[in-house]
C-alpha positions in Angstrom: 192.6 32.7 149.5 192.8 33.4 153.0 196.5 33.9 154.6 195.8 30.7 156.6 193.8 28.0 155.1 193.5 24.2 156.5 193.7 21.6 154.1 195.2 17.9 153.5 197.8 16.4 151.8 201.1 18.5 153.3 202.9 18.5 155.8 201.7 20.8 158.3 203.6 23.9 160.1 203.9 22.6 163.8 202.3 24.6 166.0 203.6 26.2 169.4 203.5 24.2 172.5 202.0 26.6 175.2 202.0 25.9 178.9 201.0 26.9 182.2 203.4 28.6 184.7 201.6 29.1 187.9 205.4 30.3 189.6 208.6 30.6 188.2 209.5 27.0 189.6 206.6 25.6 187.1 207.7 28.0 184.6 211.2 26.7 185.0 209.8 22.8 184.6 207.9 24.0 181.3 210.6 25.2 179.5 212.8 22.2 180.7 210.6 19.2 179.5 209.8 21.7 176.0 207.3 23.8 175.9 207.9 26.4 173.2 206.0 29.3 175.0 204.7 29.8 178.8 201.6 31.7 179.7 201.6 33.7 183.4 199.7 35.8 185.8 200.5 38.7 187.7 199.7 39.6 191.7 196.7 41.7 189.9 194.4 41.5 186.7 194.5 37.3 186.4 191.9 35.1 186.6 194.2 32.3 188.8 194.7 35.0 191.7 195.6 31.5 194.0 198.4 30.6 191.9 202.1 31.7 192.8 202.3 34.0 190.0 204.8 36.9 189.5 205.9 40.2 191.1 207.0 42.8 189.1 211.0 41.5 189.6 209.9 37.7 189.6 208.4 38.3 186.3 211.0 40.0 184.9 213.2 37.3 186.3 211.3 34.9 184.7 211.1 36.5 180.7 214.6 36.9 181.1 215.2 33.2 182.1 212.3 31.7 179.6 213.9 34.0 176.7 217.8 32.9 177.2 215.9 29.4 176.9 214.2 30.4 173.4 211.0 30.2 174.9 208.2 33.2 174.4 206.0 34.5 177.7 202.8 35.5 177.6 200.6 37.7 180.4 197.5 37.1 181.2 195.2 40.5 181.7 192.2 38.5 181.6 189.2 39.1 184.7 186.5 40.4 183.5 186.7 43.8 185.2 184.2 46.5 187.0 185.4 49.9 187.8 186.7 49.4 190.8 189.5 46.8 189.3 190.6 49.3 186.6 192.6 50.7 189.6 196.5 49.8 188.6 195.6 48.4 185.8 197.8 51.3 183.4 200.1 50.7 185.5 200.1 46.5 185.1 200.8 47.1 181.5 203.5 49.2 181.9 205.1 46.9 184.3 204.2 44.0 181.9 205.6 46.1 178.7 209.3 47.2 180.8 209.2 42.9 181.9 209.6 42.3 178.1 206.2 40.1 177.8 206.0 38.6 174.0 202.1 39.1 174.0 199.1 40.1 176.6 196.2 37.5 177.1 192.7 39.9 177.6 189.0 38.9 177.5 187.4 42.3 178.9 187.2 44.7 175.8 187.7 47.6 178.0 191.0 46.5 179.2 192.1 45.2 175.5 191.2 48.9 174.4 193.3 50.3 177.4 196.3 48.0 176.6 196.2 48.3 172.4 196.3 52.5 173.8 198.5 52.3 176.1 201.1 49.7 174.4 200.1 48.7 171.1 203.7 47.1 170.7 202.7 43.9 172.5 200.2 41.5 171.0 197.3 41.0 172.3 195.9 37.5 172.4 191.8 36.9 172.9 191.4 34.7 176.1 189.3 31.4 175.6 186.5 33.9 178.0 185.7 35.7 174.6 183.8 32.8 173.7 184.9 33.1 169.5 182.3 30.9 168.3 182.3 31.5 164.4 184.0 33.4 161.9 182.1 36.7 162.4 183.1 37.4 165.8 186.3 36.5 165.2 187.1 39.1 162.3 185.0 41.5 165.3 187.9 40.5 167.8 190.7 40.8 165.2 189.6 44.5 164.0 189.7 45.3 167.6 193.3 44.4 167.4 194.0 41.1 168.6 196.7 39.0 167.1 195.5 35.7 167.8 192.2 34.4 169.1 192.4 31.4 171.9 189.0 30.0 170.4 185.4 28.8 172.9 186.3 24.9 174.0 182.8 24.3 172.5 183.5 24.1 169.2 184.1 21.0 167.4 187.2 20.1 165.1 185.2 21.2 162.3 183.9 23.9 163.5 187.9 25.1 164.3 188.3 24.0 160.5 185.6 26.2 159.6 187.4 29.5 161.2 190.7 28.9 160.0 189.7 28.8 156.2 188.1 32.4 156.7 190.4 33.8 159.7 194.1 34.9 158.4 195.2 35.4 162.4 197.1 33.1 164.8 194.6 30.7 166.3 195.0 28.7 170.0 193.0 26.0 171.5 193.4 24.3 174.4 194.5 20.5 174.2 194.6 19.5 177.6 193.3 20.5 181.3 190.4 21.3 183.5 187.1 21.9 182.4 184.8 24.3 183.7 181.2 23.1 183.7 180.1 26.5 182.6 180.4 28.0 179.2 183.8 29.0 178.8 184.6 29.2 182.0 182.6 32.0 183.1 180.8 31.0 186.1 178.9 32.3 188.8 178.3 29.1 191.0 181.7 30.4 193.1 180.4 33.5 193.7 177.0 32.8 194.7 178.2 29.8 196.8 181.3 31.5 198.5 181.2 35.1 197.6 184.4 34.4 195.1 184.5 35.3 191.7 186.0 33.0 189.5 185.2 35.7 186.5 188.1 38.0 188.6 190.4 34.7 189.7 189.1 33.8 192.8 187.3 30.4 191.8 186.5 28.5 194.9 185.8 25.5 192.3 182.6 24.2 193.4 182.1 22.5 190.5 184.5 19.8 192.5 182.4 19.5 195.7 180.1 16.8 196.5 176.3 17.4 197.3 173.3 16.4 199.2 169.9 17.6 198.8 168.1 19.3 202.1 164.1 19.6 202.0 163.4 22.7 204.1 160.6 21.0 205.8 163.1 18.3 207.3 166.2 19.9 208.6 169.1 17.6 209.4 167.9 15.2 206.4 170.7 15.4 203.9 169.5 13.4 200.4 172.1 12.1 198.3 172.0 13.6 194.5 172.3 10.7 192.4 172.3 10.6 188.4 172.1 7.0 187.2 173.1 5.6 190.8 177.1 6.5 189.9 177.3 9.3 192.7 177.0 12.8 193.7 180.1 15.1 191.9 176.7 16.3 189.7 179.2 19.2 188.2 182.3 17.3 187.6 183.9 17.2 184.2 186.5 15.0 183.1 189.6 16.8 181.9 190.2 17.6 178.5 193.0 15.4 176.6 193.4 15.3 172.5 196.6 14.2 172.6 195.1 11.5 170.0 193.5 13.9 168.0 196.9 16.4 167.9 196.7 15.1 163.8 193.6 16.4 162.8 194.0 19.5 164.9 197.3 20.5 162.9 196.0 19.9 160.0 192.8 21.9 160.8 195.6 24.8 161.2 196.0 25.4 164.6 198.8 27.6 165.8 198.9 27.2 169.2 198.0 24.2 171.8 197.1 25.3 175.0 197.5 23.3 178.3 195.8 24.2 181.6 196.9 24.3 184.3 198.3 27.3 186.5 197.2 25.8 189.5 198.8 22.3 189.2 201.9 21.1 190.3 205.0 20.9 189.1 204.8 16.9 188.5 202.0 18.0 186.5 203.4 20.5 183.9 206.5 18.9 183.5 204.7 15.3 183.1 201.8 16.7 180.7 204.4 19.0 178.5 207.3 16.1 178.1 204.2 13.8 176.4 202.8 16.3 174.1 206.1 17.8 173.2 207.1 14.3 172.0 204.2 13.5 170.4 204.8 17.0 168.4 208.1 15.7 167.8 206.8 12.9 166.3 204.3 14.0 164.1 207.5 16.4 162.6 209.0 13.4 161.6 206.4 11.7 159.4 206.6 11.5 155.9 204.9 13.9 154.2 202.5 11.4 152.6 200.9 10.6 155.9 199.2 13.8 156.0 197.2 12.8 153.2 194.9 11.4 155.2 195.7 13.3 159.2 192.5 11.6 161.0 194.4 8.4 160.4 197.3 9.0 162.1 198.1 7.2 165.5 200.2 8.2 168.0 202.3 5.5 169.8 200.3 3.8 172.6 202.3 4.6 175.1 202.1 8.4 175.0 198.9 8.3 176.0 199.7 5.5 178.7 202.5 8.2 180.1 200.1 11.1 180.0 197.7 9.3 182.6 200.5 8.8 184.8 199.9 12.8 185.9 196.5 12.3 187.6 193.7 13.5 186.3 189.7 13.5 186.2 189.2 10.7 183.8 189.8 12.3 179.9 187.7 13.5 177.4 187.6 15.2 174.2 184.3 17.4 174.8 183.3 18.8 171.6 185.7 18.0 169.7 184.0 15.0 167.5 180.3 15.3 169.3 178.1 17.1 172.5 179.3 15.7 175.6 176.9 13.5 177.7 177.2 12.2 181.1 179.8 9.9 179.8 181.8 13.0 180.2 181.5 13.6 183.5 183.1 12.2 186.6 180.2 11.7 189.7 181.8 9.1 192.1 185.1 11.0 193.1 186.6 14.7 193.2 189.5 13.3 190.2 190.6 9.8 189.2 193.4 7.8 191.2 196.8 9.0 190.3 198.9 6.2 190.0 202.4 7.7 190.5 203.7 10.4 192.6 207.0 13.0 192.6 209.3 12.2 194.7 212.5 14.7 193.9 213.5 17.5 191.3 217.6 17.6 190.2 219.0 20.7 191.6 222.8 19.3 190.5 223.2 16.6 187.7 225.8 14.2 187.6 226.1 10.3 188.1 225.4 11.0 192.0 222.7 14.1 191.6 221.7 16.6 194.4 217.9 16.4 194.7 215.5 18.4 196.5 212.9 16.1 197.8 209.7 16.2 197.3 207.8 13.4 199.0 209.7 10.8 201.5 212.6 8.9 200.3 213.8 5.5 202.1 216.9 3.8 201.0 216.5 0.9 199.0 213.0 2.0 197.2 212.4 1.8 193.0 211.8 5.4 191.4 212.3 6.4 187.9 213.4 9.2 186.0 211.1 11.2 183.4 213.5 12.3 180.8 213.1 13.9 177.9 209.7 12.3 175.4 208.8 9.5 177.0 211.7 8.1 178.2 212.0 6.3 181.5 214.5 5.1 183.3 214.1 3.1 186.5 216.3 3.0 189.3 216.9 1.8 193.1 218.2 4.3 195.5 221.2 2.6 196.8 222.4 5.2 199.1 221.3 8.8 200.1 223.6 11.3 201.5 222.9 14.9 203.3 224.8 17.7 201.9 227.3 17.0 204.5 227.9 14.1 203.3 226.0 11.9 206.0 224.2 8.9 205.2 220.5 8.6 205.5 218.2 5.7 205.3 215.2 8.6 205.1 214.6 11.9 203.7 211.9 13.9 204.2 210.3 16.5 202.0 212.3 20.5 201.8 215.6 17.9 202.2 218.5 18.0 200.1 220.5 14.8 199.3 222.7 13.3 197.1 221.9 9.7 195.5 223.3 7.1 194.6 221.2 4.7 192.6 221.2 1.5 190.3 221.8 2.2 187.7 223.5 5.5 188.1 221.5 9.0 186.8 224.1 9.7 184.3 221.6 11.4 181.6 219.6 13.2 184.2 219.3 17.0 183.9 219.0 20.1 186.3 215.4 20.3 187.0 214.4 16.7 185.7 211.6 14.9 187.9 212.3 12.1 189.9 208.6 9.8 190.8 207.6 6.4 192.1 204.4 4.6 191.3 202.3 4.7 194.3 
């Protein structure tokens, strides 16, 4: 018997909740609304080189704040790299290593080579780029050294099953995100198109432009692309959500759940971690004789109503249960219409917080608070006052100001989200 084995009929370990921390504000607003573990770039080596990221003191700053929080960090190492990027990259680890990282994510086999030589005492965890397909090339990736494999997003659930029963490492999948409309991400449509490389970080995402076609022979004649008459976004995927299928997943025997995101906002990663860190929560709870039969286990309704609150591209499970059609794909609009919007982060908690705003406030307006799960509490700003105590009727984003509201925030928390539906 394999160290890890899926099966029915117990309860099921629960596996890490994994998020994205594109700065050390969104790292912050991870580990605040639950996440068990954060995943981060550096200024070199990461394939989101547009996100904030980390410094060398920024990212020690952050380990030391995610680790007094119980929460693990994880480094991303993972462009694909030619010889002019191996340049620094000794001295990335080492920098990574003296930060006090809990693990290294690395596609390029040179650089996982490089990093099990040069510090073999972090873990090295096989980016989603590896493309692990089957069992075979993940016991390749595992006798190279790596600790856990995040697996391809093509594989179905089971498929995943498959793996587990013959794979004794950790294994990670991502639950929730962008999808790139290439195979696992590695693209050259950016390249070609912009000259950036989204197999280095650079991605130019053209995946979410709209396009005409142009006959050389009639210059100035733009055609529009149609498929089926519903628009011309030809390359753009939904986003992947299996919040509903979190069940079968843990009982397939998935370690980790991955949510992308690195280049979202904050209202984002603290709205998309808050709904699958309850729903986690609540699968803990159920009796063990549920799990008899995991596929049909439901999640409350209105987990799923508060995830599509964040804004996204439509949903869709992918592979998961079959091949993705066109059903799949989003043509008449760069992402679906986000129905709320943040509007202030608690800096200083208290039945009158200090905010810092994030889009304009006017006195008198309905917001609500996202707590903790899915909790909600709505409120009326009755007052607003600057931080020398003067009161406004408006605040403007960057602005700090105290509220008063109806009723007051009593259970809020230092960096909860305050939003408004639009």
């Amino acid at each position: 018997m394999k160290e890890k084995e899926s099966g029915k009929g117990r309860r099921p370990t629960i596996p890490e909740l994994l998020a994205p921390a594109g700065n050390y504000e969104k790292l912050v607003t991870a580990v605040n609304y639950g996440a068990d573990a954060v995943y981060l770039g550096g200024r070199q080596f990461s394939l989101r080189a547009k996100a904030g990221n980390f410094d060398p003191e920024m990212m020690r700053e952050g380990v030391r704040y995610a680790h007094a929080h119980g929460v693990r960090v994880y480094a991303t190492v993972n462009i694909f790299a030619h010889n002019d990027d191996l340049e620094g990259l000794d001295a990335c680890l080492l920098e990574l290593a003296d930060a006090g990282v809990d693990a290294l994510i690395i596609a390029d086999p040179g650089i996982l080579v490089r990093a099990r030589m040069l510090v073999p005492q972090l873990p090295v965890h096989l980016s989603t780029q590896a493309n692990v397909t089957n069992r075979f090339t993940a016991a390749f990736w595992q006798a190279q050294g790596a600790s856990r494999l995040n697996l391809a997003r093509e594989l179905s659930l089971a498929e995943i099953a498959a793996i587990r029963r013959e794979v004794a490492g950790e294994l990670e999948v991502f639950v929730h995100g962008a999808l790139c409309i290439s195979y696992s991400g590695r693209c050259m449509l950016s390249n070609y198109m912009t000259g950036r490389d989204a197999n280095q970080g650079h991605c130019a995402h053209p995946c979410r432009y709209s396009y005409t076609l142009l006959e050389e022979k009639r210059p100035g004649q733009y055609f529009p692309v149609e498929e089926d008459e519903r628009g011309t976004y030809i390359f753009n995927s939904k986003d992947l959500c299996l919040l509903e299928s979190l069940p079968q997943l843990m009982a397939a025997g998935v370690d980790s759940l991955k949510i992308e995101g690195r280049m979202k906002s904050i209202f984002y990663v603290g709205g998309v971690v808050r709904v699958y860190r309850a729903a986690l929560d609540y699968l803990r709870d159920l009796p063990e004789e549920a799990w008899q039969r995991p596929e049909e286990i439901a999640l409350p309704a209105a987990m799923l109503e508060e995830l599509l609150k964040t804004g996204t591209r439509g949903t869709t499970d992918n592979f998961l249960r079959q091949r993705p059609g066109s059903g799949e794909m989003l043509y008449q609009t760069p992402r679906a219409t986000q129905p709320c919007e943040p509007v202030a982060v608690i800096r200083e908690a208290g039945n009158r917080p200090l905010v810092e705003v994030r889009n304009t406030l006017t006195t008198g307006e309905l917001a609500e608070h996202m707590g903790q799960g899915i909790a909600v509490l709505p409120f009326r700003i009755a007052a607003m006052q600057n931080e020398r105590f003067e009161y406004l009727s408006r605040a403007n984003p960057g602005e700090r100001v105290i509220l008063s509201t109806d009723p007051p925030l009593a259970q809020g928390r230092v960096n909860d989200i305050l939003r408004r539906t639009r």
